[in-house]
N, C-alpha and C positions, 0 to 999 in steps of 0.2 A: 328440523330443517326449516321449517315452516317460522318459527322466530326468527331466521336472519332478515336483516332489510339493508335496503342500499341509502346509504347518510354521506355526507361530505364531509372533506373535511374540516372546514368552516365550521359547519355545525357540531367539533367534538368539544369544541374550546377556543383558546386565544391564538392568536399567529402573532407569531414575535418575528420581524424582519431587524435583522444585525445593523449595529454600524461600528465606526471606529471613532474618538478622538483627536483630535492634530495630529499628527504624526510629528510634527518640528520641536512638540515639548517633550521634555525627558522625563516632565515632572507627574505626566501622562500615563510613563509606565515602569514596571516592573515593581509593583504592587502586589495584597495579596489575592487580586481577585484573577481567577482564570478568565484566560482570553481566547475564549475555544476558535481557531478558525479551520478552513478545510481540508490543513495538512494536520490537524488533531484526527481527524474524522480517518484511520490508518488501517483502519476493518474489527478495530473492537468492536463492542457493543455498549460497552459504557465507557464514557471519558470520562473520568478523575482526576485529572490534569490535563493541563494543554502547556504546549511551550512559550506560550510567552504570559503577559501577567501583566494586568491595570492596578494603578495607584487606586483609591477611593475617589478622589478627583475625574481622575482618570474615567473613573465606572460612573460619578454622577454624571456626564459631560454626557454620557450615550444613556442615561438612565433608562430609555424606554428599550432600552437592546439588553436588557439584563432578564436572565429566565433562571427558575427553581430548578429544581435538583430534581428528574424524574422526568422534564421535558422531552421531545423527539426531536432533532436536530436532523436538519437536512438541507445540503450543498445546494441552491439555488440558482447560479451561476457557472457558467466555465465549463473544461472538459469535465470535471468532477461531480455535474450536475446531477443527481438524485442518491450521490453518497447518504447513508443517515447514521445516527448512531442516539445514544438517550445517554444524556448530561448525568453524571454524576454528584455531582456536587453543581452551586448555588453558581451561575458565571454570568458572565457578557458575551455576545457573539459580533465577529464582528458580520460586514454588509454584505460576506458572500454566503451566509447563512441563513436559513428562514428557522424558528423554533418553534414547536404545535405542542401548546399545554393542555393536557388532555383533561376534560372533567368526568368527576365519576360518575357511572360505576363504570365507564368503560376502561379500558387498560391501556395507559400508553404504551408496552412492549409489544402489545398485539398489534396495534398500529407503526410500531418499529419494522415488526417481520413484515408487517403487510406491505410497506412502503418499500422497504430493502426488498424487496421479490419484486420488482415493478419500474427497476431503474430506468432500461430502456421506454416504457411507456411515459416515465417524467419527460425524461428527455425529449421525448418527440412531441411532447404534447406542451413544451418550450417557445416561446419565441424567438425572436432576434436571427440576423440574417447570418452577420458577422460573429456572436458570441452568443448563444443560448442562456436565455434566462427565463425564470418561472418567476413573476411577479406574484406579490399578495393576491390580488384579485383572482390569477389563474390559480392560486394555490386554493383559495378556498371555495372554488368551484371543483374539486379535483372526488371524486367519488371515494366512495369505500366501504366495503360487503361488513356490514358487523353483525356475528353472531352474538346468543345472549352474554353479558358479561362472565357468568362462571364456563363456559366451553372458552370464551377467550383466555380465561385465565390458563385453562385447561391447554391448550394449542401453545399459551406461551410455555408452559413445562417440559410439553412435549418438544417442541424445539430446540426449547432454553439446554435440554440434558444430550443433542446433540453437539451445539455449540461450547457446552463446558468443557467437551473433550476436543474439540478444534483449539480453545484457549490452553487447555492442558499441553497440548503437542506442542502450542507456539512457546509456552515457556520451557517446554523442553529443550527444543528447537534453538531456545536463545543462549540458553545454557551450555548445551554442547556445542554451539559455537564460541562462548565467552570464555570453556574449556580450551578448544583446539589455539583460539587467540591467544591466550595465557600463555599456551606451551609452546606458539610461535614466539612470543615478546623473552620468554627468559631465556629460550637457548640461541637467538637468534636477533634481540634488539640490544636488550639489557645488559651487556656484557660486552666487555673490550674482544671489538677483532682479533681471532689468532693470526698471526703472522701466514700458516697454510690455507687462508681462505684468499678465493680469486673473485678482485674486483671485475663486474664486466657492467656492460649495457643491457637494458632489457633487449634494447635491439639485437642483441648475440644468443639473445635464448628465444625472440617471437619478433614476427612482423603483424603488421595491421591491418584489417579489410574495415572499408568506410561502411555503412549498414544502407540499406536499399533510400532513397527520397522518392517518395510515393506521394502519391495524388488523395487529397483527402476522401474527394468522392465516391473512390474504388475501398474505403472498408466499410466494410458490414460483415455478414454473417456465410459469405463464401470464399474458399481460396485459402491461402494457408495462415496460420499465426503471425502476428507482426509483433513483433517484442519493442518497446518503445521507451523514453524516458520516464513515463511515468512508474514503470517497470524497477524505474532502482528507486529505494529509498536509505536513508541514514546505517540499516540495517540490511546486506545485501542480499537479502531474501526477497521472493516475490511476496506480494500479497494478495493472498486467497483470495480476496471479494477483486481483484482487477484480472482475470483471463483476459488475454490481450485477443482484441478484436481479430477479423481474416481479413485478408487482403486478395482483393480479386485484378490486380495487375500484373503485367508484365517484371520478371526479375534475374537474375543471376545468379551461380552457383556462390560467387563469391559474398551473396546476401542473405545467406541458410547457415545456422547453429544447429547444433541435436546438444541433449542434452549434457550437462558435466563441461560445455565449451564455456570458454568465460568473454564477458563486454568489459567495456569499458566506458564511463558516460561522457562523451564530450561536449555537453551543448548545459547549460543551467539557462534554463529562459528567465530567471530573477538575477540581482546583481549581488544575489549571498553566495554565490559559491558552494554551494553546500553540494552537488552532486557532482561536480566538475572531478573527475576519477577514478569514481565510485565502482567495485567493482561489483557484479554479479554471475552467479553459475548461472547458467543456463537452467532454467528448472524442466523436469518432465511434466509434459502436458499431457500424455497422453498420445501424442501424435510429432512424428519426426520426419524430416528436419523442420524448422519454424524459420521466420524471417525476422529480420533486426532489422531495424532504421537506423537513417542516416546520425542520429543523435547520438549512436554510441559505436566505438569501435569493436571492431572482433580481434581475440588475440588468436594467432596462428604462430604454433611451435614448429620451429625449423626441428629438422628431420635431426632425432639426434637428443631433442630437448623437451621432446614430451613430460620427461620423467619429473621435471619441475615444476608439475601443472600445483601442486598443493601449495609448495613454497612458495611461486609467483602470486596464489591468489591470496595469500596472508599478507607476502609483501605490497602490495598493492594499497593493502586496507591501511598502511601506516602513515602516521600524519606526515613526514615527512617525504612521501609521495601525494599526500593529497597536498599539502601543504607548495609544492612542486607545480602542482596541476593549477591550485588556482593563483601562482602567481603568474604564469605564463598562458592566462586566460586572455583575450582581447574581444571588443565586442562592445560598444556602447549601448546597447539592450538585448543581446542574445548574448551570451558570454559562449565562448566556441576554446575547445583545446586544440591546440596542436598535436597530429602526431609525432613529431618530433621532440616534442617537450617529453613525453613517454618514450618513446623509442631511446630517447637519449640517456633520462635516469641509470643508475649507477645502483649496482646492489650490490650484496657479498655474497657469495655461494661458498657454501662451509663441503668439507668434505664427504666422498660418496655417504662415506659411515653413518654420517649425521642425518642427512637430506633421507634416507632409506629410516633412519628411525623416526622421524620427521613424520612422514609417509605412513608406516607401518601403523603409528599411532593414529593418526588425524582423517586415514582415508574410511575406516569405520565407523567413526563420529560423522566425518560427511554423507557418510552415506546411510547414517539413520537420521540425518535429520533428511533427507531426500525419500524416506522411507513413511516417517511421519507428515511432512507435506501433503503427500501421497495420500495418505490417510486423510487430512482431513480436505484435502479439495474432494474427497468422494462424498465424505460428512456432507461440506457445503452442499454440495449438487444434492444429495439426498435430501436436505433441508428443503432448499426451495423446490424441489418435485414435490412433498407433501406437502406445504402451506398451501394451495389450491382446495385438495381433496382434503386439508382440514378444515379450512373457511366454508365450503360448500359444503360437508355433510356427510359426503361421500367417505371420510376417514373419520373415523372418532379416535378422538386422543386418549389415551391410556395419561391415568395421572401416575404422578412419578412416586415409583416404591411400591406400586404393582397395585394398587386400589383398580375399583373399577374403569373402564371406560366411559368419559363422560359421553352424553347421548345428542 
């Protein structure tokens, strides 16, 4: 214990601060270099791809925004600020990133875990009134406890072999959903309507409650969950590194979900459309009921129409509902859905027989991927409960494959 000592992180290495290219030239992008920015950053731990991609040109233009394979990647800017994750391959970052390339012998992963356990301290140790940002200068005045290089090693195995089985779950997770999809698309997309299926509105099977608009002041760390936009992504699953913040205001019955309730996102604050209908289950956190904001709606099944809660969340998920949702978007920089643009859509409800097999099949897979969640948000929280008492001494890491504990 007596080798750790407190270094900055300036002092492990290089700070790489991201930038972008023109945005007006095409010639700019979709190259083969990754273009990691904050919506890469998704709760892996390594990126190895990112969604979008610089030409050559593209990459020289921000040359000094280019970091090696192995670097520490960390959100800078915005609600996302002390996201991190470590670069897998060779990329560019764009300007809402910082990159810290670490020199030996110290470990970039150990300064991964150490910075991912520390979000809220990035953040408040942030400036800016209006948008929270951690500039270069504040970044490498920013401390960090490093033990000798082989116990770092040591701390990352030991973590590393809890988060292998959080990845494990998630690709289960993604599986048995891309199963239950499947089985929705061929006896329910793929195939000419039979003449005994009954077109209706969603409105004949669910109405809509708007989600709480709260005061940003009132979250922090009392009061109950607030489920938010950030909450849905491309894949309608939460993500384990975002527990949604508490909200310590005033609210209404009509602005609480318990688990297995489904949203619906109405609000894309960019002008991609990409969440504009997006569904999500309600995940268990642990504590019920939880609160939703105003950015997404709540589906409530008229009395009678429960039984369609599976069906309606696969329907949901199909392009031509989202396809629905974002062309009846309006909004000159918040894009907003109508509930009526939903209320209004038109589905086809196939007979008892089907919707029951439907069911029969699809409610066990949801409910082991609700089962593995479970799992690993206990993983997560166990994780970062021991990085503490492993940095400080107090836990010694057990290396992996049952060898001694390092000292």
């Amino acid at each position: 214990m007596s080798e750790r000592r407190v270094s900055s992180l300036g002092a492990l290495g290089r700070i790489v601060i991201g930038g972008t290219p023109p945005a007006d030239d095409p010639a700019h992008f979709g190259g083969p270099v990754p273009f990691i920015t904050p919506t890469d950053l998704d709760g892996r731990r390594t990126i190895d791809s990112a969604a979008r991609t610089l030409t050559e040109l593209g990459a020289r233009l921000i040359g000094a925004s280019r970091v090696p394979k192995g670097s520490v990647l960390l959100t800078c800017i915005g609600a996302d600020l002390g996201k991190t994750a470590c670069a897998g391959v060779d990329a560019a970052i764009n300007q809402q990133l910082a990159a810290l390339v670490v020199d030996p012998p110290n470990c970039p992963r150990y300064v991964y875990y150490d910075l991912r356990s520390r979000q809220r301290e990035l953040r408040a140790s942030a400036g800016g009134s209006a948008q929270p940002i951690l500039t270069k200068s504040g970044l490498v005045r920013i401390p960090i406890v490093l033990p000798p290089p082989r116990r770092q090693e040591a701390i990352v195995d030991a973590l590393g072999a809890l988060d292998d089985k959080v990845e494990l779950n998630d690709r289960l997770c993604a599986t048995l959903a891309e199963l239950a999809g499947a089985r929705f698309r061929a006896h329910f997309v793929e195939r000419p309507t039979p003449r005994d299926w009954k077109l209706v509105r969603l409105g004949d099977l669910f109405d809509l409650d708007k989600g709480l608009s709260y005061r940003g002041e009132l979250l922090g760390d009392t009061g109950m969950r607030l489920l938010g936009l950030g909450d849905f992504s491309a894949r309608p699953e939460l993500d384990l590194e975002d527990v949604p913040r508490r909200y310590g205001g005033r609210h209404q019955s009509r602005h609480m979900v318990v688990p297995g309730d489904l949203l619906i996102a109405n609000t894309d604050l960019t002008q991609r459309r990409e969440l504009l209908g997006a569904p999500l289950r309600v995940p268990d956190l642990g504590e019920s009921p939880v609160l939703f904001s105003h950015h997404a709606f709540a589906v409530r099944f008229l009395p009678g129409r429960e039984c369609w809660r599976e069906f309606v969340y696969f329907a949901l998920q199909q392009p031509e509902f989202r396809a629905r949702a974002a062309g009846f978007a309006s909004g000159t920089t918040v894009l907003a859905l109508p509930r009526d643009a939903v209320l209004d859509h038109t589905i086809a409800l196939p007979p008892e027989r089907l919707r029951l097999a439907f069911t029969d099949v699809t409610r066990p897979l949801l409910a082991r991927i609700d089962h593995a969640r479970q799992e690993s948000r206990a993983l997560v929280e166990l994780r970062d409960h021991l990085l503490p008492g492993l940095v400080s001494g107090a836990l010694a890491p057990p290396r992996v494959g049952g060898q001694r504990a390092v000292p």
